[in-house]
mmCIF file as gemmi writes it, N, C-alpha and C atoms, coordinates in Angstrom:
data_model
loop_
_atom_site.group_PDB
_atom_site.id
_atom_site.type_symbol
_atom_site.label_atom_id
_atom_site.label_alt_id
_atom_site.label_comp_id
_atom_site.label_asym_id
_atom_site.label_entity_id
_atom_site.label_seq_id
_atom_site.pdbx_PDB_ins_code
_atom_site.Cartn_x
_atom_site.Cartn_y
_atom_site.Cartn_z
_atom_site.occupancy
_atom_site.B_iso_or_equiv
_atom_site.pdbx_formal_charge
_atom_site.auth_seq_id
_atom_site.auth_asym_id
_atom_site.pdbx_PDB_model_num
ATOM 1 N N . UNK Axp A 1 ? 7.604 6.197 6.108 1 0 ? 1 A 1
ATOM 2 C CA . UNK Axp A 1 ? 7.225 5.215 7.114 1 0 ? 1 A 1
ATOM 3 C C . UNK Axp A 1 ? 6.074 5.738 7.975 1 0 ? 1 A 1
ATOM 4 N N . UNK Axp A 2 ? 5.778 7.397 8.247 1 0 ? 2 A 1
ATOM 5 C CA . UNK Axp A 2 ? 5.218 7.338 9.241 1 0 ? 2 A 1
ATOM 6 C C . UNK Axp A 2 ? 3.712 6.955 8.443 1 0 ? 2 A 1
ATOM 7 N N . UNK Axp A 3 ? 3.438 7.638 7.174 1 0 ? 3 A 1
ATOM 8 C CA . UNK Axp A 3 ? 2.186 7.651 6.49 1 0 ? 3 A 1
ATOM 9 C C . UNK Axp A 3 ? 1.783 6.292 6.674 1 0 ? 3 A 1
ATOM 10 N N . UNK Axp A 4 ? 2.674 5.019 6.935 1 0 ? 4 A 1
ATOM 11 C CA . UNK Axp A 4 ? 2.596 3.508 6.797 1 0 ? 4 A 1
ATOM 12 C C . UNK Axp A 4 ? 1.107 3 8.137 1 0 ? 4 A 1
ATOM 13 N N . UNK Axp A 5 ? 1.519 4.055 9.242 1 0 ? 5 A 1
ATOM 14 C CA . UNK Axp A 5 ? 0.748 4.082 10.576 1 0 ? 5 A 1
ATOM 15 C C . UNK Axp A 5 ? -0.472 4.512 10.354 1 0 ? 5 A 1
ATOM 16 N N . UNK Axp A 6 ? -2.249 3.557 10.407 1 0 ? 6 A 1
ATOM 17 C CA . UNK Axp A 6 ? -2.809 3.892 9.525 1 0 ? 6 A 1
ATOM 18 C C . UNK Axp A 6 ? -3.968 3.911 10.544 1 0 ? 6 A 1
ATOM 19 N N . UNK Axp A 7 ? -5.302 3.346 10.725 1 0 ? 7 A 1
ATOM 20 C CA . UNK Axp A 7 ? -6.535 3.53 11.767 1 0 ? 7 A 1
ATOM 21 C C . UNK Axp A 7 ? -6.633 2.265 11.615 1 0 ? 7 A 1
ATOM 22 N N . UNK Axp A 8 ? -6.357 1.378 10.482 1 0 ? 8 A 1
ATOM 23 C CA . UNK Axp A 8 ? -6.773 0.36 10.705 1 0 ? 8 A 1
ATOM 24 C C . UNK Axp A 8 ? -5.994 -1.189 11.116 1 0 ? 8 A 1
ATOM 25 N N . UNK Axp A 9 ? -6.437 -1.919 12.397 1 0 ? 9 A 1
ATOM 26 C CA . UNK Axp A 9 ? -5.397 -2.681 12.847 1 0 ? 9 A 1
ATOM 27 C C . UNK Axp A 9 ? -4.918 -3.191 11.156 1 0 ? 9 A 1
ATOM 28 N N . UNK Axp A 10 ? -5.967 -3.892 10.531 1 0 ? 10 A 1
ATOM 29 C CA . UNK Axp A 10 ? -5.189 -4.935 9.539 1 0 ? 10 A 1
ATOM 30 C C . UNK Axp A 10 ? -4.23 -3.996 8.758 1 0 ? 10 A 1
ATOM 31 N N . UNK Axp A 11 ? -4.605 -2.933 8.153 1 0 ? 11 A 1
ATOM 32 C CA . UNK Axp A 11 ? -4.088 -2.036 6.97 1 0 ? 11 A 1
ATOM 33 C C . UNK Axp A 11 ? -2.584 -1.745 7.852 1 0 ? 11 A 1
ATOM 34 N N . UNK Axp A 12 ? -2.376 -1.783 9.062 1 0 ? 12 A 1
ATOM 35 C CA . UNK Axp A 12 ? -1.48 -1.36 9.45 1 0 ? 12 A 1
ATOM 36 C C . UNK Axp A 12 ? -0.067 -2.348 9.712 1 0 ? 12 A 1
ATOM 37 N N . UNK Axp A 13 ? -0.81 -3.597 9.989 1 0 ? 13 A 1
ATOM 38 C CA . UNK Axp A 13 ? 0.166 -4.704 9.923 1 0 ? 13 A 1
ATOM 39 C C . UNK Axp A 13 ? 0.421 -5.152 8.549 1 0 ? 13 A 1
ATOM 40 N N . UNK Axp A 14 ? -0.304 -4.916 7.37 1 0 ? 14 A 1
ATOM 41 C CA . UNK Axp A 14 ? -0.039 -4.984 5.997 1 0 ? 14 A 1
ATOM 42 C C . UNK Axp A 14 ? 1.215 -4.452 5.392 1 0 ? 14 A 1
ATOM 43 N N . UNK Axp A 15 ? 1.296 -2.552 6.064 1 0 ? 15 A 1
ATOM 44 C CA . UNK Axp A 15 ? 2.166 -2.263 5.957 1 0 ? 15 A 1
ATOM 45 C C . UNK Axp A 15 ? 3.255 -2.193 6.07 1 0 ? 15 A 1
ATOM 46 N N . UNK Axp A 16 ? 3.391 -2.558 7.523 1 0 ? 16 A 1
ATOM 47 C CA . UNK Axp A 16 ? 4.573 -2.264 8.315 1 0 ? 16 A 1
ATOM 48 C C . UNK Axp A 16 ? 4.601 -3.595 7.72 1 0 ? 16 A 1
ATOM 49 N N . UNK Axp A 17 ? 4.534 -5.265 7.161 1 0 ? 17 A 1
ATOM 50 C CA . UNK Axp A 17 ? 5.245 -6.339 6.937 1 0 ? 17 A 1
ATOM 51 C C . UNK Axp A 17 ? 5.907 -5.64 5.83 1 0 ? 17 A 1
ATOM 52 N N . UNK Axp A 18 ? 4.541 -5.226 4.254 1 0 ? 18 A 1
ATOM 53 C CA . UNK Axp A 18 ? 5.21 -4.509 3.331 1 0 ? 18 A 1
ATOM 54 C C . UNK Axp A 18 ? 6.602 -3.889 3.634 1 0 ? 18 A 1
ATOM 55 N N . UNK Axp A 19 ? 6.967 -2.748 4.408 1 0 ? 19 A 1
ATOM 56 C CA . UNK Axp A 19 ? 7.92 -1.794 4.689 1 0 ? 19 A 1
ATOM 57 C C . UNK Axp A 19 ? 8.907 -2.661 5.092 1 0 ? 19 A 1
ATOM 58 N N . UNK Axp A 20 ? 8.925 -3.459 6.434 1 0 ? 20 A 1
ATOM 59 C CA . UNK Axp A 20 ? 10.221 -4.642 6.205 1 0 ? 20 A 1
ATOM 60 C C . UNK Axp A 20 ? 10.939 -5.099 5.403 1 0 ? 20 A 1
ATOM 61 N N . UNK Axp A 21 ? 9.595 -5.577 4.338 1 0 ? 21 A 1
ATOM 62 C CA . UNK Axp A 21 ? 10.866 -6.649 3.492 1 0 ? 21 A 1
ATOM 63 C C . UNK Axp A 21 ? 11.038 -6.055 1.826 1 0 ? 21 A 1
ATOM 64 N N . UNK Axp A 22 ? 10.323 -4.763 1.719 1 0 ? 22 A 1
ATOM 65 C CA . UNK Axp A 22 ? 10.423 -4.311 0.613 1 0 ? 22 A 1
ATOM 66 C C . UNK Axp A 22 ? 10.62 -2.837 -0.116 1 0 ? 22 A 1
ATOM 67 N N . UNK Axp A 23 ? 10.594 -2.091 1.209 1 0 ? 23 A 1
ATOM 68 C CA . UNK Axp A 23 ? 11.612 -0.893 1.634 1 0 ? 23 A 1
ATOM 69 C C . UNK Axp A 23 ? 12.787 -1.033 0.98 1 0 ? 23 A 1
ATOM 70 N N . UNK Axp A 24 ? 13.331 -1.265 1.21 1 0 ? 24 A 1
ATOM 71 C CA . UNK Axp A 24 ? 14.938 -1.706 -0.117 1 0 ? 24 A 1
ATOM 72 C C . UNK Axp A 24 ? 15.088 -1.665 -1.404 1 0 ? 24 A 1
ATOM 73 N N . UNK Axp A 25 ? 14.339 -2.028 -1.826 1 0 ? 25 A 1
ATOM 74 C CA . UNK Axp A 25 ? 13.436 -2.454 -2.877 1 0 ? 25 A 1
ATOM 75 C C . UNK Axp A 25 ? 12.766 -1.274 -4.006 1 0 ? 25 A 1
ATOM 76 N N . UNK Axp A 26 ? 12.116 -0.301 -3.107 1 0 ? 26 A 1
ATOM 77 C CA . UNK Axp A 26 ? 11.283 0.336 -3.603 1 0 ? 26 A 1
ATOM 78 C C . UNK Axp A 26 ? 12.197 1.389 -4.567 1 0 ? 26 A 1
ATOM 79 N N . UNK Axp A 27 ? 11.92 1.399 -5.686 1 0 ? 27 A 1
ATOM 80 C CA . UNK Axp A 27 ? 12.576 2.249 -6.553 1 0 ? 27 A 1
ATOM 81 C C . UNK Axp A 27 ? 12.054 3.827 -6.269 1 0 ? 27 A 1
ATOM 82 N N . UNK Axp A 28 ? 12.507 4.854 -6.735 1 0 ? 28 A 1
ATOM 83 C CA . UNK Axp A 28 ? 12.085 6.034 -6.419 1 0 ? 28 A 1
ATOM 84 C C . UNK Axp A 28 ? 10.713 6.588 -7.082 1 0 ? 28 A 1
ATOM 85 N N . UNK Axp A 29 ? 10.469 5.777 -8.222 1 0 ? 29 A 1
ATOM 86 C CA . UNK Axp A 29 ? 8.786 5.831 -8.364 1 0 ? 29 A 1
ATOM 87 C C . UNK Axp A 29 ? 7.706 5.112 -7.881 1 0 ? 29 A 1
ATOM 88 N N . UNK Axp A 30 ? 8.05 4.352 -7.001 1 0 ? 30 A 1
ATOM 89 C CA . UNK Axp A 30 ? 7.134 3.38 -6.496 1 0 ? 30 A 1
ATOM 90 C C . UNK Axp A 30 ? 7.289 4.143 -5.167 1 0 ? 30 A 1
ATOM 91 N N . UNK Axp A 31 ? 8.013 4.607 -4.485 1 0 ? 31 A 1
ATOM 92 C CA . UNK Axp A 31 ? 7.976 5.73 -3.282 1 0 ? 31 A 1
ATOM 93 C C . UNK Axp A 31 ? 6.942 6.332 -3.591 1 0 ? 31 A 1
ATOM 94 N N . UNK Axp A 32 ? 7.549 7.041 -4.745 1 0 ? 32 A 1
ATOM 95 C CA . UNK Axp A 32 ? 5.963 8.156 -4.965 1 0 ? 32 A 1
ATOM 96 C C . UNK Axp A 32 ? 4.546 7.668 -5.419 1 0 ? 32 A 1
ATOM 97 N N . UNK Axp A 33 ? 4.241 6.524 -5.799 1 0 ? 33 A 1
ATOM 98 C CA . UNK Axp A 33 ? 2.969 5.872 -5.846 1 0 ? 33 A 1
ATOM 99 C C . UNK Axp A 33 ? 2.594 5.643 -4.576 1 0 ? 33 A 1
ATOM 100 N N . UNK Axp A 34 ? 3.647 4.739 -4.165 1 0 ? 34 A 1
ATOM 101 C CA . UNK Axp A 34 ? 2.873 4.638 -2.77 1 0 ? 34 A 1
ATOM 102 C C . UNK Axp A 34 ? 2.2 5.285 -1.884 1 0 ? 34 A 1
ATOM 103 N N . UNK Axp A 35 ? 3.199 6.613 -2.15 1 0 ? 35 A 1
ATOM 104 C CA . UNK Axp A 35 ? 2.741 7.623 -1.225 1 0 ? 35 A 1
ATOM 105 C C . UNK Axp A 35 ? 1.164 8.12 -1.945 1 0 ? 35 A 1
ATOM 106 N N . UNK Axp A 36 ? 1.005 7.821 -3.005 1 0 ? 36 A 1
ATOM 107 C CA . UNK Axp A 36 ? 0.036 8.45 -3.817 1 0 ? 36 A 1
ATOM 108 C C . UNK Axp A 36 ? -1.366 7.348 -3.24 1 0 ? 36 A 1
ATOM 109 N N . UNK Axp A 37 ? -1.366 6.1 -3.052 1 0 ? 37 A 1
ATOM 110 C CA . UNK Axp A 37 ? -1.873 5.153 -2.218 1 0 ? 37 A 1
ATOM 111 C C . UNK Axp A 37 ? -2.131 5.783 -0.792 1 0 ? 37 A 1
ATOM 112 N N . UNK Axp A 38 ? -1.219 6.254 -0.395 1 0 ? 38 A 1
ATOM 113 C CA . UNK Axp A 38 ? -1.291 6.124 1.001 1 0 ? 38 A 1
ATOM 114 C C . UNK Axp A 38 ? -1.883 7.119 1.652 1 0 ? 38 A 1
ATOM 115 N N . UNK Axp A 39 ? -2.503 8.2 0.635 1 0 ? 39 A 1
ATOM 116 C CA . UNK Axp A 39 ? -3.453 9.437 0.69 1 0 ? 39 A 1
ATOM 117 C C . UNK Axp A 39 ? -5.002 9.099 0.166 1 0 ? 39 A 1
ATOM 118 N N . UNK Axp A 40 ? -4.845 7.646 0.096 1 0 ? 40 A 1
ATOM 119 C CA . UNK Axp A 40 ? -6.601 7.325 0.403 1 0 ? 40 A 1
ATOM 120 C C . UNK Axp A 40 ? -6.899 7.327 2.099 1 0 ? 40 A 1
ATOM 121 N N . UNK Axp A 41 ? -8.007 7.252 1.606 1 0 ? 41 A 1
ATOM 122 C CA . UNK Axp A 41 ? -8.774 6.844 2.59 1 0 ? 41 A 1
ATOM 123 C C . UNK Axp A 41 ? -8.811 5.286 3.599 1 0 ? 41 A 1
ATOM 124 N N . UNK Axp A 42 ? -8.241 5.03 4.859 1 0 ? 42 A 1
ATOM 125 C CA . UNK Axp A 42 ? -8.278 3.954 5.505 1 0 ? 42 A 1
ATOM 126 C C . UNK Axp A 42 ? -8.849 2.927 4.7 1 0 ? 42 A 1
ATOM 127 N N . UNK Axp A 43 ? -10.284 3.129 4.825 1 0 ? 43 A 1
ATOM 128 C CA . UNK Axp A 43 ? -11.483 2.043 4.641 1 0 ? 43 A 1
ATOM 129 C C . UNK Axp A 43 ? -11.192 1.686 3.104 1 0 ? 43 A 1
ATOM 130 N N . UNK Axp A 44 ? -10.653 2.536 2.078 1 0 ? 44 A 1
ATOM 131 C CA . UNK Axp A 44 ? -10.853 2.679 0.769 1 0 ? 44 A 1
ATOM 132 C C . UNK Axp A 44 ? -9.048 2.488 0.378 1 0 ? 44 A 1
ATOM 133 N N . UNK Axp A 45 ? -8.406 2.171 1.044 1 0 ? 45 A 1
ATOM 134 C CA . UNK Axp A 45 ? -6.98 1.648 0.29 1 0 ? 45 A 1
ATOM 135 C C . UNK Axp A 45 ? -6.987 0.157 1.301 1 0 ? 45 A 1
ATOM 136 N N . UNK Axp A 46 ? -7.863 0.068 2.314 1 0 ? 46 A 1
ATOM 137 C CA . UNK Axp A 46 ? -7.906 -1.613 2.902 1 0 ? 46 A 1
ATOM 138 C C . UNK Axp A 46 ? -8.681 -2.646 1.89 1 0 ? 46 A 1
ATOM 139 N N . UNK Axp A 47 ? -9.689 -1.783 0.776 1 0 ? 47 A 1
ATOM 140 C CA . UNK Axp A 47 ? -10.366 -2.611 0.14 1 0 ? 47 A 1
ATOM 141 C C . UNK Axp A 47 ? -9.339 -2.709 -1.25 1 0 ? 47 A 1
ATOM 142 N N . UNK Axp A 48 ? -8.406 -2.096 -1.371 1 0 ? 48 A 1
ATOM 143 C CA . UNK Axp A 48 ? -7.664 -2.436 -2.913 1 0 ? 48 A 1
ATOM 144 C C . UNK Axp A 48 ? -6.938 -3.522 -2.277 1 0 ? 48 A 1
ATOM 145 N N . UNK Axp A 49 ? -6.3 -3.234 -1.088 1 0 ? 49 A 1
ATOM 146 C CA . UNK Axp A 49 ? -5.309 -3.703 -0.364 1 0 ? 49 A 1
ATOM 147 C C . UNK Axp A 49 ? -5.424 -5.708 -0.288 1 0 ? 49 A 1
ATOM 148 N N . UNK Axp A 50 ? -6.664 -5.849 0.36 1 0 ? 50 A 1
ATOM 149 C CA . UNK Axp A 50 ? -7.615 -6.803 0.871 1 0 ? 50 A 1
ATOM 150 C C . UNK Axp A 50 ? -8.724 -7.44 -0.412 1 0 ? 50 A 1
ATOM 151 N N . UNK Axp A 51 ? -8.273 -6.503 -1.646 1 0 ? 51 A 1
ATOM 152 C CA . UNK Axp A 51 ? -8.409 -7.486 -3.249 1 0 ? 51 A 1
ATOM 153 C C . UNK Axp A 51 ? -10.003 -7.524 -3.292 1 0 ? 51 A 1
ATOM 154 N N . UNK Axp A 52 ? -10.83 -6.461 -2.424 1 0 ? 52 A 1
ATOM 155 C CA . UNK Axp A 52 ? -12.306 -6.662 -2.752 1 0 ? 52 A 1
ATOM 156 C C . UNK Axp A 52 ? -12.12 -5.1 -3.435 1 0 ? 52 A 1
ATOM 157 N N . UNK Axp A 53 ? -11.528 -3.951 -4.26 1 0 ? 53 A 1
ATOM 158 C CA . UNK Axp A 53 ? -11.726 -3.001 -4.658 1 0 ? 53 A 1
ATOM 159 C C . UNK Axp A 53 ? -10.609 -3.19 -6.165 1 0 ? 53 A 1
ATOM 160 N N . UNK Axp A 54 ? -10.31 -2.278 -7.251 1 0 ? 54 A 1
ATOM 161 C CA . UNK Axp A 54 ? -9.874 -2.453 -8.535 1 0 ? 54 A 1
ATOM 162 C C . UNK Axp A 54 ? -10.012 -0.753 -8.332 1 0 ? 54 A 1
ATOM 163 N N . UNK Axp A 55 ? -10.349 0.274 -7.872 1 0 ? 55 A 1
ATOM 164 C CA . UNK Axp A 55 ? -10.654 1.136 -8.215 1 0 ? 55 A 1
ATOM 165 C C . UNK Axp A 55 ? -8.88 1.743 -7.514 1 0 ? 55 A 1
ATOM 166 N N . UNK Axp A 56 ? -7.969 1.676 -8.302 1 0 ? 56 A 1
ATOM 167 C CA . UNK Axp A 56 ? -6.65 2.64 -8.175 1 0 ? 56 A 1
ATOM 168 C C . UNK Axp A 56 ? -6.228 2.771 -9.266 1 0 ? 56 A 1
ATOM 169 N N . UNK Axp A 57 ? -5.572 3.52 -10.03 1 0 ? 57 A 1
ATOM 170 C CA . UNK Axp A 57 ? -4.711 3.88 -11.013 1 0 ? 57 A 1
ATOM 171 C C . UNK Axp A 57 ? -4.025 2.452 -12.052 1 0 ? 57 A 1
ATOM 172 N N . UNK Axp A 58 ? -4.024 2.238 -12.978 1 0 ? 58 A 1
ATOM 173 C CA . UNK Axp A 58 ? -3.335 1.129 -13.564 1 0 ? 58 A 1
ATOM 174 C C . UNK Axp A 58 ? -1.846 1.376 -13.791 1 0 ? 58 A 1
ATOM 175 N N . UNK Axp A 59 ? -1.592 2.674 -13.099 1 0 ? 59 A 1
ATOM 176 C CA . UNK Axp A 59 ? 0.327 2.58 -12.807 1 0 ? 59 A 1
ATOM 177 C C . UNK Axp A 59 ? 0.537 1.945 -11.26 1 0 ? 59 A 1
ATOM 178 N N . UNK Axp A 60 ? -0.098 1.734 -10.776 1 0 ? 60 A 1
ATOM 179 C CA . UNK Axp A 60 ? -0.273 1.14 -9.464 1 0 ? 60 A 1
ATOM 180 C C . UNK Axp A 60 ? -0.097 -0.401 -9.37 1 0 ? 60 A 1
ATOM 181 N N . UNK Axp A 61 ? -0.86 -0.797 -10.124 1 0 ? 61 A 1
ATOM 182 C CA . UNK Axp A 61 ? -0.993 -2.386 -10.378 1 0 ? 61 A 1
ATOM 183 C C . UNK Axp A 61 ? 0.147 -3.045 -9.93 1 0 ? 61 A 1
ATOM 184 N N . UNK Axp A 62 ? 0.995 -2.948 -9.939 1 0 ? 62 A 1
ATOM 185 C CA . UNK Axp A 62 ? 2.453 -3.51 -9.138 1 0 ? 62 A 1
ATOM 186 C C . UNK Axp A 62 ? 2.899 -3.645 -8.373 1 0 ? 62 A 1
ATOM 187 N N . UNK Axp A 63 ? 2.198 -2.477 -7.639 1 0 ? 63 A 1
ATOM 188 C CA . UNK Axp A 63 ? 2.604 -1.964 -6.415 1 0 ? 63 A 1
ATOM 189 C C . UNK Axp A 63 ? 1.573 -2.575 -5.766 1 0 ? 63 A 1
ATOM 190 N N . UNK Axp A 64 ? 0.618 -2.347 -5.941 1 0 ? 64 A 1
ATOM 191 C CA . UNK Axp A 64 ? -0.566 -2.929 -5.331 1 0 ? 64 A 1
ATOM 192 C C . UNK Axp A 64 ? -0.161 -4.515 -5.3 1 0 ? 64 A 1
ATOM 193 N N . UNK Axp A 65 ? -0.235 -5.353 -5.988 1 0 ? 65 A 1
ATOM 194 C CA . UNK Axp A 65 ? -0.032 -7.079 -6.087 1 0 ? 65 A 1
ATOM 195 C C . UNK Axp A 65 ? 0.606 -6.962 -4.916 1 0 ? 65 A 1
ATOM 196 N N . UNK Axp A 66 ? 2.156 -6.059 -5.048 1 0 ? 66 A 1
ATOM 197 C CA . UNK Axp A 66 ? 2.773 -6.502 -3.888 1 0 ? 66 A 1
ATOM 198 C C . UNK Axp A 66 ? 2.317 -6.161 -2.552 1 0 ? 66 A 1
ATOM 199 N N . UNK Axp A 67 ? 1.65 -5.48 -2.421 1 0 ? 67 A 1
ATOM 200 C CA . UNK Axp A 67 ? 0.977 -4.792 -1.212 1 0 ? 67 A 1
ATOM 201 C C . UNK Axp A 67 ? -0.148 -5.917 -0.479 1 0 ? 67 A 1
ATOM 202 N N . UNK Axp A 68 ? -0.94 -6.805 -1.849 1 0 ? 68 A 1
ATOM 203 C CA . UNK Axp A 68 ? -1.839 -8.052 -1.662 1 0 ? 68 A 1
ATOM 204 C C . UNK Axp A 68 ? -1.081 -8.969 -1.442 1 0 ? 68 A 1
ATOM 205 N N . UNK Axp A 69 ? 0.305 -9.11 -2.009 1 0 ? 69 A 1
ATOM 206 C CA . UNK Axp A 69 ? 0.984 -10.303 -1.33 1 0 ? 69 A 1
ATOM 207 C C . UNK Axp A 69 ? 1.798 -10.092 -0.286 1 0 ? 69 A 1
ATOM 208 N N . UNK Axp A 70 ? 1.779 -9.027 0.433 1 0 ? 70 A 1
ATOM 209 C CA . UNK Axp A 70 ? 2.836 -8.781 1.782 1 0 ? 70 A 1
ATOM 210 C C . UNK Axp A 70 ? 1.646 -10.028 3.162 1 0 ? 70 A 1
């Protein structure tokens, strides 16, 4: 959760909705992707996030959608 707390207002309310309703959810490899996400860069996981970037991992892809649809 804390990695969720980010620089950027939007990226940060993205998350914390993400973490609400899908925290439960998250299987124990999608923990560790995320976390693998969540060691970009602000500016550069708001643009995968916010669907103007493609540049993450294609084991991600799942995680990500849901991250574009939180």
């Amino acid at each position: 959760m804390w990695k969720c707390r980010r620089g950027l207002l939007e990226l940060d309310l993205v998350l914390e909705k993400f973490m609400r309703c899908e925290a439960d959810r998250l299987g124990e490899t999608e923990v560790e992707w995320l976390g693998e996400l969540l060691e970009l860069q602000d500016n550069d996981l708001w643009d995968i996030v916010a669907g103007r970037s493609e540049r993450f991992e294609p084991r991600h892809r799942e995680l990500v959608a849901r991250l574009r649809a939180s």
